[in-house]
DRENVEX-320951 format. One record per residue: chain; residue number from 1; x, z, y of N, C-alpha, C, O, CB in turn. Coordinates in nm, 2 decimals, padded with zeros to 4 digits. Each point is the difference from the previous one (the first is absolute). Glycine has a CB too. Example, Ala and Ser with C-alpha at 12.3 -4.5 7.8 and 13.67 -1.06 7.14 Angstrom:
2
- kette | nr | neast | nup | nnorth | caeast | caup | canorth | ceast | cup | cnorth | oeast | oup | onorth | cbeast | cbup | cbnorth
- A | 1 | 01.32 | 00.78 | -00.57 | -00.09 | 00.00 | 00.12 | 00.09 | 00.00 | 00.12 | 00.10 | 00.07 | 00.00 | -00.29 | 00.05 | -00.12
- A | 2 | 00.15 | -00.19 | 00.23 | 00.09 | 00.00 | 00.11 | -00.08 | 00.08 | 00.11 | 00.05 | 00.01 | 00.11 | 00.07 | -00.23 | -00.17
//
This chain:
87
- kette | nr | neast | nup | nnorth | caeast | caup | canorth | ceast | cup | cnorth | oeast | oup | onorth | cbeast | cbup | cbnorth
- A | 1 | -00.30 | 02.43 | 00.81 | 00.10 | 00.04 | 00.09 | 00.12 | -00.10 | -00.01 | 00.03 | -00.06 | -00.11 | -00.11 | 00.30 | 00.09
- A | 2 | 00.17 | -00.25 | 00.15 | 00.07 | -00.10 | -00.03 | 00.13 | 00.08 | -00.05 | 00.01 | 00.12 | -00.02 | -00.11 | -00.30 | 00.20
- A | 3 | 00.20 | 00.06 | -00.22 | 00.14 | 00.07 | -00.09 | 00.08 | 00.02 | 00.15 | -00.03 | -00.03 | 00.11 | 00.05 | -00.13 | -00.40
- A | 4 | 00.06 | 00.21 | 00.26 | 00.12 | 00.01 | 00.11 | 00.10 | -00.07 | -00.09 | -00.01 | -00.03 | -00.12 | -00.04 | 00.26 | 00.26
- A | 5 | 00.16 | -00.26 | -00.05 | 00.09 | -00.12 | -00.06 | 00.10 | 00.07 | -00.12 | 00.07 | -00.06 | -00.08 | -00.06 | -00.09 | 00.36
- A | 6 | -00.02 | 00.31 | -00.27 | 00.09 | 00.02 | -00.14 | -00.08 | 00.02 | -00.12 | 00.06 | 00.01 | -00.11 | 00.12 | 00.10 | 00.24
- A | 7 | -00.34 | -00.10 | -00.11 | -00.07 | 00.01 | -00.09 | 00.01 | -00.15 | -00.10 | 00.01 | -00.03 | -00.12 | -00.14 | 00.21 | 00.29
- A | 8 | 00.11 | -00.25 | -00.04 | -00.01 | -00.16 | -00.07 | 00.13 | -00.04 | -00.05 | -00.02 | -00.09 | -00.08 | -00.15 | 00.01 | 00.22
- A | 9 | 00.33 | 00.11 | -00.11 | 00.10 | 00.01 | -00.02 | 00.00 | 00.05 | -00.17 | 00.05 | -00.08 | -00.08 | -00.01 | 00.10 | 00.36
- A | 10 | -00.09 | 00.07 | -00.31 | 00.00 | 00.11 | -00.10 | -00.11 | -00.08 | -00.12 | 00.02 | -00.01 | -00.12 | 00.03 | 00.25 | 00.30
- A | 11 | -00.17 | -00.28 | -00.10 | -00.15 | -00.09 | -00.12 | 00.11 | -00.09 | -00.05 | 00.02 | 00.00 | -00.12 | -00.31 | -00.03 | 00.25
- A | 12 | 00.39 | -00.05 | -00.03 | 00.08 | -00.15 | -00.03 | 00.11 | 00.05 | -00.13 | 00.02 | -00.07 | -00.10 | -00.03 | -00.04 | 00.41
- A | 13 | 00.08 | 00.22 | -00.29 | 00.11 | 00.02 | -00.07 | -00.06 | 00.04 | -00.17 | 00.05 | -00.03 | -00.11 | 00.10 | 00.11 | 00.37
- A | 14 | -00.28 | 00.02 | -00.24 | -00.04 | 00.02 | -00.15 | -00.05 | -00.13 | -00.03 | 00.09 | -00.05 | -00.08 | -00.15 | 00.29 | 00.08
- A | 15 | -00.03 | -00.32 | 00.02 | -00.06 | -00.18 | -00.04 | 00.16 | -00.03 | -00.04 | 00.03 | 00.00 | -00.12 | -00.27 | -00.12 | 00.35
- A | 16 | 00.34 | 00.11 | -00.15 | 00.13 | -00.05 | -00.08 | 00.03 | 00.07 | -00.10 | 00.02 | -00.07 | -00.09 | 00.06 | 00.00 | 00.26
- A | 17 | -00.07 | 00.20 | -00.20 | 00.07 | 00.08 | -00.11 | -00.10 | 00.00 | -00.09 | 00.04 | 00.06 | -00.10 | 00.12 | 00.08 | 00.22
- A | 18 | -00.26 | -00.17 | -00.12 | -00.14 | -00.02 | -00.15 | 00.00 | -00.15 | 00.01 | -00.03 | -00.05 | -00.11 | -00.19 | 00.28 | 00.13
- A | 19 | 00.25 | -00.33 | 00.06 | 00.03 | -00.12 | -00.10 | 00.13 | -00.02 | -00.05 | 00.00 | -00.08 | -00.09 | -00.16 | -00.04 | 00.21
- A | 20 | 00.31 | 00.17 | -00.10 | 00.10 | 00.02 | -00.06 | 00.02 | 00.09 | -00.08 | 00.10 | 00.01 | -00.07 | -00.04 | -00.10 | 00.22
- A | 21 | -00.12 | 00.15 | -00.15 | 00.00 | 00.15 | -00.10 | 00.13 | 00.08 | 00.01 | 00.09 | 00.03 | -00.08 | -00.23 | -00.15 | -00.11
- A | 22 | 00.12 | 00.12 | 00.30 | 00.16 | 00.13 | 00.00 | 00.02 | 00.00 | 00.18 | -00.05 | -00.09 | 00.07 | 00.24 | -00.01 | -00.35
- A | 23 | -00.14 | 00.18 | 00.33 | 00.06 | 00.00 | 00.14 | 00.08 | -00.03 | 00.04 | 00.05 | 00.05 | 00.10 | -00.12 | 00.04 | -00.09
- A | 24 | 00.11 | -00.18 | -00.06 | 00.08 | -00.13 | 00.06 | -00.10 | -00.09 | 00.11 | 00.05 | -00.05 | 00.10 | 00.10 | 00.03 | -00.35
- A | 25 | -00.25 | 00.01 | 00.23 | -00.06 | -00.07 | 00.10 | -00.01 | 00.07 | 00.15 | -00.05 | -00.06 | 00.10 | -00.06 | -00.04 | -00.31
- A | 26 | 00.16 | 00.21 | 00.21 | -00.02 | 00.05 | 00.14 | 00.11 | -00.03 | 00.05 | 00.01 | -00.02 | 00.13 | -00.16 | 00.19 | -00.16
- A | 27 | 00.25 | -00.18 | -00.04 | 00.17 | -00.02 | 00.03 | -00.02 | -00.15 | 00.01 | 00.02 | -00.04 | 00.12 | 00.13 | 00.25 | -00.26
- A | 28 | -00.18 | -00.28 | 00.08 | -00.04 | -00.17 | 00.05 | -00.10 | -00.01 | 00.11 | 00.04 | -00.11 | 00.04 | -00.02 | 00.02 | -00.28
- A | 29 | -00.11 | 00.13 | 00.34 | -00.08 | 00.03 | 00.04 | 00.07 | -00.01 | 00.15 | 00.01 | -00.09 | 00.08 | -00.13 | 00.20 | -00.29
- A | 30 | 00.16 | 00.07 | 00.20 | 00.13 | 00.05 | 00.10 | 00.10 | -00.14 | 00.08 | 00.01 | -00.02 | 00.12 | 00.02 | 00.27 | -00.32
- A | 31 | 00.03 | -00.32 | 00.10 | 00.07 | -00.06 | -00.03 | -00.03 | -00.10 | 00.09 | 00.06 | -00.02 | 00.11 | -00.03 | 00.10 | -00.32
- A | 32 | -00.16 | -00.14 | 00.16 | -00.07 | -00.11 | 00.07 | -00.02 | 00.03 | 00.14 | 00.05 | -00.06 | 00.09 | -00.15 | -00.01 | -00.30
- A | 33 | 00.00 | 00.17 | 00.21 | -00.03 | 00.05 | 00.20 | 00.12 | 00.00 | 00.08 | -00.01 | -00.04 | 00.12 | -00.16 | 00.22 | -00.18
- A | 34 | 00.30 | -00.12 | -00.01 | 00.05 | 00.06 | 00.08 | 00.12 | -00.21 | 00.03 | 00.09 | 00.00 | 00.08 | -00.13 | 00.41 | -00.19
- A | 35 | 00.01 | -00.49 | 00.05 | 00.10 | -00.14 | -00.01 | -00.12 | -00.13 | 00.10 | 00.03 | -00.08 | 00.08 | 00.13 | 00.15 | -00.41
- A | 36 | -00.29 | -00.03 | 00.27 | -00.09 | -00.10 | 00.11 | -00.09 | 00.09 | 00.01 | -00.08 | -00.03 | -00.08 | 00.11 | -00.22 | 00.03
- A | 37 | -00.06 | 00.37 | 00.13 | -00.10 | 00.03 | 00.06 | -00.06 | -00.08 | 00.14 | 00.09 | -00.04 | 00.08 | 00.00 | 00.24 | -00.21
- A | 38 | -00.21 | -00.20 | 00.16 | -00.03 | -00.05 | 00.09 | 00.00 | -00.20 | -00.01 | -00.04 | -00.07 | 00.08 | 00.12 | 00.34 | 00.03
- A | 39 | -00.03 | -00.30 | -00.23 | 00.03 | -00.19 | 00.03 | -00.08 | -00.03 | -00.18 | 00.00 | 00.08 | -00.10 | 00.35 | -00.12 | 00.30
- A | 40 | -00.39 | -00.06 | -00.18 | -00.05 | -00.09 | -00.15 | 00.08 | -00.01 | -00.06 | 00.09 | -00.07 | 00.04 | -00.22 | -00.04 | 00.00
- A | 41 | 00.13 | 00.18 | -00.17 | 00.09 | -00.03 | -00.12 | -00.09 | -00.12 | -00.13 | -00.12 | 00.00 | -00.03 | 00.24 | 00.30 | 00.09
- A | 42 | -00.02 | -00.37 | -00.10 | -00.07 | -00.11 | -00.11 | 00.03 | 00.03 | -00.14 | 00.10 | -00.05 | -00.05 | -00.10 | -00.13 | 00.20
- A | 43 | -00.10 | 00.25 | -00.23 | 00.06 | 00.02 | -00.14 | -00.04 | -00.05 | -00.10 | -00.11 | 00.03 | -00.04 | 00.14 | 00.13 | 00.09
- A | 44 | 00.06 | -00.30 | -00.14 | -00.06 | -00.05 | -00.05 | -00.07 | 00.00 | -00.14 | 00.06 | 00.07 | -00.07 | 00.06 | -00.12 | 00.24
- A | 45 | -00.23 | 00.00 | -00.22 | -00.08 | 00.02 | -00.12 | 00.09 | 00.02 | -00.08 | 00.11 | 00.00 | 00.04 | -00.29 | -00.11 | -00.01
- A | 46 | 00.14 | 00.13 | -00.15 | 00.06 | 00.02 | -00.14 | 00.09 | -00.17 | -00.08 | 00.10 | -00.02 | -00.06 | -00.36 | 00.25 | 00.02
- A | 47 | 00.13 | -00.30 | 00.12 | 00.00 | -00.15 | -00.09 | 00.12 | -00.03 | 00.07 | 00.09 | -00.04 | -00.06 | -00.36 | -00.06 | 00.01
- A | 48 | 00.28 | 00.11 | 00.21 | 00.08 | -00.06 | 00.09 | 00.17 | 00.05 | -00.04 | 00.10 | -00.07 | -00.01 | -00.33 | 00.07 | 00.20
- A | 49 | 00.21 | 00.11 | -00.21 | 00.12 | 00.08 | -00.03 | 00.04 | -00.03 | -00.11 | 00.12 | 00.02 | -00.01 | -00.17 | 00.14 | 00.13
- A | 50 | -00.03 | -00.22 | -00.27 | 00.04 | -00.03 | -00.12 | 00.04 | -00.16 | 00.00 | 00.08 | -00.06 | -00.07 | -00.25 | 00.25 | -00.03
- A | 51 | 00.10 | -00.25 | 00.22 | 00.03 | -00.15 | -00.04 | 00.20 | -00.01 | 00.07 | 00.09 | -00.06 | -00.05 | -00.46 | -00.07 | 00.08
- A | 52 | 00.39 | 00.19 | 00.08 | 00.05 | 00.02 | 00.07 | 00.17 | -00.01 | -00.13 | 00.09 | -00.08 | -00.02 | -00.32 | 00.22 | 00.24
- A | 53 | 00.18 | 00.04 | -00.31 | 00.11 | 00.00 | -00.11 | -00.02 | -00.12 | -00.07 | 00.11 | -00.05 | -00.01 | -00.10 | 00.30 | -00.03
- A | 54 | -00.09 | -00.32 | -00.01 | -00.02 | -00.08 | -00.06 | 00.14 | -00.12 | -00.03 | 00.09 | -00.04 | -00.07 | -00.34 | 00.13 | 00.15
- A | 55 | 00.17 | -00.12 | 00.05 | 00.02 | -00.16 | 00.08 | 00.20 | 00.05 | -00.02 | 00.06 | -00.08 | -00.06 | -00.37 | 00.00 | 00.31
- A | 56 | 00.37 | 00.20 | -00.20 | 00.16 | 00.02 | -00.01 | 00.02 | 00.03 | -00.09 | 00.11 | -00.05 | -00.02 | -00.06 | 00.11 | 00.17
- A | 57 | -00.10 | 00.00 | -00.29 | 00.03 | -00.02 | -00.11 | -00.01 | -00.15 | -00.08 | 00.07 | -00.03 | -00.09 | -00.13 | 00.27 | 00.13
- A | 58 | -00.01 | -00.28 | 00.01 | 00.06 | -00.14 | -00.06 | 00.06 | -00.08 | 00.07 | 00.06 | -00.09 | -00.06 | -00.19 | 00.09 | -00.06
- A | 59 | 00.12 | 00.01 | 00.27 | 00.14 | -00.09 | 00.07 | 00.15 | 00.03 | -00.06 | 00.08 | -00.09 | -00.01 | -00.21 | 00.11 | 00.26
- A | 60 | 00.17 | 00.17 | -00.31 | 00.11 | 00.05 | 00.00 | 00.04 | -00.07 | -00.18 | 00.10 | -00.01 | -00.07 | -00.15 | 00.28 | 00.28
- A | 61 | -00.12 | -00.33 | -00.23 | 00.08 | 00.00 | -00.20 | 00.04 | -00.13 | -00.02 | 00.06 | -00.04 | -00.10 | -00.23 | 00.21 | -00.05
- A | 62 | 00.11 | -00.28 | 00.29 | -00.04 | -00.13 | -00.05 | 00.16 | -00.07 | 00.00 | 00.09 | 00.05 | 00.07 | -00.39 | -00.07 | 00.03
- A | 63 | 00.33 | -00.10 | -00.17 | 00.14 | 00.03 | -00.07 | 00.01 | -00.17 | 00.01 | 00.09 | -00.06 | -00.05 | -00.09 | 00.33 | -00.15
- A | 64 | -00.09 | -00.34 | 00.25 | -00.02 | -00.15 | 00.10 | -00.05 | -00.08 | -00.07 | -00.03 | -00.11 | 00.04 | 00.19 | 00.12 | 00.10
- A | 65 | -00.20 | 00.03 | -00.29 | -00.08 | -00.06 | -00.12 | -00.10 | 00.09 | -00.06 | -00.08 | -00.04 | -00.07 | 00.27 | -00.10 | 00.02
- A | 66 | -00.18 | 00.22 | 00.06 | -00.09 | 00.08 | -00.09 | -00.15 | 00.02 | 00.02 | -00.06 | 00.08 | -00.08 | 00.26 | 00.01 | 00.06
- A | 67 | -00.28 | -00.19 | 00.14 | -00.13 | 00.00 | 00.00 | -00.06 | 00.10 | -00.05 | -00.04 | 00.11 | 00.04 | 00.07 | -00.31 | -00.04
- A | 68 | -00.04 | 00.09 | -00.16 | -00.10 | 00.04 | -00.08 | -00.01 | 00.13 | -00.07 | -00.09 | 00.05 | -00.07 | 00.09 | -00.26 | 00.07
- A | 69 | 00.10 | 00.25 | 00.03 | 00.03 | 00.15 | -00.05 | -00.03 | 00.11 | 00.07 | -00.05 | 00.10 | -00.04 | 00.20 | -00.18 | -00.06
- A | 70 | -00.12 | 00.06 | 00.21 | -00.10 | 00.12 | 00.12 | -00.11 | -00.02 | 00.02 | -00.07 | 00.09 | 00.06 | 00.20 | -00.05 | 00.07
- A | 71 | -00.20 | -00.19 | -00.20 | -00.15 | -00.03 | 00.02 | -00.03 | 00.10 | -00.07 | -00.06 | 00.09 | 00.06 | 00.03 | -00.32 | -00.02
- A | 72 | 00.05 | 00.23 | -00.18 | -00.05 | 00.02 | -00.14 | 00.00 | 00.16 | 00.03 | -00.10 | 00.07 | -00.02 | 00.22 | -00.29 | -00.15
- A | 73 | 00.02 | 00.30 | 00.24 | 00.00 | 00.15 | 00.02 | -00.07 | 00.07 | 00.10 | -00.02 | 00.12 | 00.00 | 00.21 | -00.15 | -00.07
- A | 74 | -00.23 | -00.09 | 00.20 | -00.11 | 00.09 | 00.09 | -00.13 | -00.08 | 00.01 | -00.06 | 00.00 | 00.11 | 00.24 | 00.11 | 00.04
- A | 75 | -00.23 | -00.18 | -00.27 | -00.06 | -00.03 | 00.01 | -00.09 | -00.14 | 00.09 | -00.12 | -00.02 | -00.01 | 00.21 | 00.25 | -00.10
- A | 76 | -00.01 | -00.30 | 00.18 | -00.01 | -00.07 | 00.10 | 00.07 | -00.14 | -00.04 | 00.10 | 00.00 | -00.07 | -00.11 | 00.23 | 00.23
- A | 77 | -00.05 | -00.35 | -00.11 | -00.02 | -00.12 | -00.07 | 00.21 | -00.04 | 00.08 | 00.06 | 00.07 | 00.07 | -00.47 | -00.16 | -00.08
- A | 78 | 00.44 | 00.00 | -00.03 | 00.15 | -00.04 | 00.01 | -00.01 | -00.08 | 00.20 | 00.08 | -00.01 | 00.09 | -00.01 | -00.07 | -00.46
- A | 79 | -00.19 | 00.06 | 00.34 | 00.00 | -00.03 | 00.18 | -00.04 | 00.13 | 00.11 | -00.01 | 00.01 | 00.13 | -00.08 | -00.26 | -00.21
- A | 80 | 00.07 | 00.30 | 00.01 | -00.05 | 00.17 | 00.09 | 00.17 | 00.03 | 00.01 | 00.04 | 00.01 | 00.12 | -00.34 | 00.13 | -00.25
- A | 81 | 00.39 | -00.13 | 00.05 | 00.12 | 00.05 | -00.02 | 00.09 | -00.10 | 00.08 | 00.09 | 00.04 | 00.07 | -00.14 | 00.07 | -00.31
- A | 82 | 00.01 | -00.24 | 00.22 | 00.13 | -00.08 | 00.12 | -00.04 | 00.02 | 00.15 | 00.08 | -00.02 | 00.09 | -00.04 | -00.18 | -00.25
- A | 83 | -00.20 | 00.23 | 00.18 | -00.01 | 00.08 | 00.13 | 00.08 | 00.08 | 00.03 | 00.09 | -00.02 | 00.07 | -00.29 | 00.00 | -00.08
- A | 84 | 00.18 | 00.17 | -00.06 | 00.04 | 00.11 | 00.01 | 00.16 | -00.01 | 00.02 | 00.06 | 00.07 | 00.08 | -00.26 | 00.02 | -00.21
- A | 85 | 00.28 | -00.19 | 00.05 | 00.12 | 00.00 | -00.01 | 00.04 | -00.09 | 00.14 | 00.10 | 00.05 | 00.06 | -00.09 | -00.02 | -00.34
- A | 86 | -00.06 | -00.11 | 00.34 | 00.05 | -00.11 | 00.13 | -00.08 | 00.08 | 00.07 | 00.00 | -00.05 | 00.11 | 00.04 | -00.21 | -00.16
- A | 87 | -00.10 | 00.35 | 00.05 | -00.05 | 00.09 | 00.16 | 00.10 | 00.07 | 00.07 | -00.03 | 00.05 | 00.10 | -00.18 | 00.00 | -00.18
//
């Protein structure tokens, strides 16, 4: 049998509140339908969103010498870091 749209409304909101573990996800949810319903929203990965902090955490520390020291702290060679810093 098919869902009706508050059925599937309701499957969508518990899938959110059992992968957040709490109900907050229906209030994020709400949130979302009710700011782009109907249009493509783009949410980015985990990696995308970490490299993102990344990359400003060491633009905000780099101090116009210190290369090798944000290499050494995120792990990333002293030329990955003069990228990150002249981007």
């Amino acid at each position: 049998m098919a869902k009706n749209g508050s059925d599937f409304l309701s499957d969508i909101e518990d899938r959110f509140n059992e992968v957040l573990g709490a109900p907050d996800g229906t209030i994020a949810l709400r949130e979302i339908l009710k700011l782009h319903a109907g249009t493509e929203i783009y949410i980015p990965s985990k990696t995308e969103t970490f490299i993102a902090y990344r990359d400003e955490q060491i633009r905000s520390s780099f101090d116009g010498s210190n290369y090798a020291e944000l290499a050494r702290l995120w792990h990333l060679s002293s030329s990955q870091i003069r990228t990150i810093v002249h981007r």
